[in-house]
C-alpha positions in Angstrom: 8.3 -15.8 -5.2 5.2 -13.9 -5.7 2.9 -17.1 -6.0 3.4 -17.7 -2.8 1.3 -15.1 -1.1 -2.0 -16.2 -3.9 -3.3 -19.2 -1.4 -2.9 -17.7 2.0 -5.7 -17.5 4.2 -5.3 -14.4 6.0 -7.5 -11.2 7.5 -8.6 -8.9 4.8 -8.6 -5.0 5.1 -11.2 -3.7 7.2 -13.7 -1.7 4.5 -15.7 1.4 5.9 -17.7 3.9 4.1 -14.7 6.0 3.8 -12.0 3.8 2.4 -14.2 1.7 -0.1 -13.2 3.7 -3.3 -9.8 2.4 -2.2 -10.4 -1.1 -2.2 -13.1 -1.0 -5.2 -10.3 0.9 -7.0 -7.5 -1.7 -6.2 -9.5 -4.4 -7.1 -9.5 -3.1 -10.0 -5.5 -2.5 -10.4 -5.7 1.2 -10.2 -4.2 3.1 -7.4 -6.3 5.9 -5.9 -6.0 7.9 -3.7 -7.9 11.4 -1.8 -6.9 14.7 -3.1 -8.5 17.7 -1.3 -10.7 20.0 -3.4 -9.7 23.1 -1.0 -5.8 22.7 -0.7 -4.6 20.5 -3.5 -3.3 18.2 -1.1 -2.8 14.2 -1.4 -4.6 12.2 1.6 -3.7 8.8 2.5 -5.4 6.8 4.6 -8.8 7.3 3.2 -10.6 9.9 5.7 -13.2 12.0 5.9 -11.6 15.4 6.2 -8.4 17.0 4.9 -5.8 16.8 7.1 -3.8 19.6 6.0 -7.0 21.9 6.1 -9.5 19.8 7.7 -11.7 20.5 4.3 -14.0 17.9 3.7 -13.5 18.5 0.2 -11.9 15.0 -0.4 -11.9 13.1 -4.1 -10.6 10.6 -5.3 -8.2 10.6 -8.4 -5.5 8.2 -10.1 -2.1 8.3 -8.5 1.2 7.1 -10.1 1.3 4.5 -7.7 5.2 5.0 -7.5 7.1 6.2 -3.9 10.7 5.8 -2.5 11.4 3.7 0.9 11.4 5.0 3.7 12.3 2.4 5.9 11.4 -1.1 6.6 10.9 -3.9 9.1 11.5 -7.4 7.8 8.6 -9.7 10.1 9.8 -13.0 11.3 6.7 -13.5 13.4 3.8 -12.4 12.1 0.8 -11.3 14.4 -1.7 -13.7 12.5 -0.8 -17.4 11.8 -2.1 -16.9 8.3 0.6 -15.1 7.1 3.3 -18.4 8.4 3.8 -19.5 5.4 5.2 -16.1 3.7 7.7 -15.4 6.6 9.9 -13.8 6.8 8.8 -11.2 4.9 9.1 -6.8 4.5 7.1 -4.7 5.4 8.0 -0.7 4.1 6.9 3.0 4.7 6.5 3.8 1.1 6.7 7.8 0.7 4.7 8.4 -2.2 5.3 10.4 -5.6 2.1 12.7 -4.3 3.5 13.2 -0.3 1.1 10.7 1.5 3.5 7.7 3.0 2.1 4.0 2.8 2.6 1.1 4.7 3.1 -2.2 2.5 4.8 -5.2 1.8 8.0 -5.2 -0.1 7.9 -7.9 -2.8 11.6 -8.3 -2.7 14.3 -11.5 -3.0 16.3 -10.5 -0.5 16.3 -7.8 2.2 19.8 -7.3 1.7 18.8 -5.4 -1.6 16.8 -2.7 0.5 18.4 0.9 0.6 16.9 4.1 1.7 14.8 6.0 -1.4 15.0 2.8 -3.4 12.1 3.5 -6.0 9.0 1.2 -5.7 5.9 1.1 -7.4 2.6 -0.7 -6.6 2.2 -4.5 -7.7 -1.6 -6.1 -6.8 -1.6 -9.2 -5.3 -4.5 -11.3 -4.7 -4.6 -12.8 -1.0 -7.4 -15.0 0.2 -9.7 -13.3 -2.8 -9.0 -9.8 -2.2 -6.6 -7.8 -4.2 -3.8 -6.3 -1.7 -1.5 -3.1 -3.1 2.1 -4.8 -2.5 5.3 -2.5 -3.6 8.0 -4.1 -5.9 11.4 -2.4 -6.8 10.1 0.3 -10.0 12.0 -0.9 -13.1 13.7 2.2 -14.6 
């Protein structure tokens, strides 16, 4: 199931100043994300100020990578023909271990097998050379 998303020629993420440690640090199978200096609060998307506190004491440090399900929208027609070949597939609001909520695919069998608060965890796919954070059910 998971090769098939290896070959597909679709539109990378769009890399700014900001959001670059991201991407380096994905590329390199570590999940990152902003943590304010000022309030100890976990940021995600990358930005340039704290939304909590509007510090601009933002860093970047290792996060577990792990979150429960929100909720999810399975696609069965994507808004980019590269991503044809894959469909139908999920898309989830992951709410992470740290508080930030993701958006992601779901690297699942079946949609029938997604529940609310299901634990996932991060899984790096490669698509059309650049590494992707995907979510996959977290194994115990």
């Amino acid at each position: 199931m998971l090769d098939k998303f290896n070959n597909l020629k679709v539109p990378g993420p769009t890399m700014t100043l900001i959001s670059k440690p991201f991407w380096d640090a994905v590329a390199k199978h570590e999940f990152q994300l902003q943590k304010c200096s000022d309030c100890h609060k976990w940021v995600f998307y990358p930005r340039g100020h704290c939304p909590e506190c509007w510090s601009d004491n933002l860093i970047w440090e290792i996060a577990s990578g792990k979150g429960r399900l929100k909720t999810w929208s399975v696609v069965h027609k994507p808004g980019h023909s590269g991503w044809d070949e894959v469909t139908p597939y999920a898309i989830g609001l992951i709410e992470l271990e740290e508080g930030p909520t993701m958006m992601s695919h779901l690297l699942i069998e079946s949609d029938e097998d997604l529940i609310i608060d299901l634990p996932f965890e991060v899984s790096y796919m490669k698509c059309n050379d650049v590494w992707l954070p995907f979510f996959k059910k977290q194994i115990s």
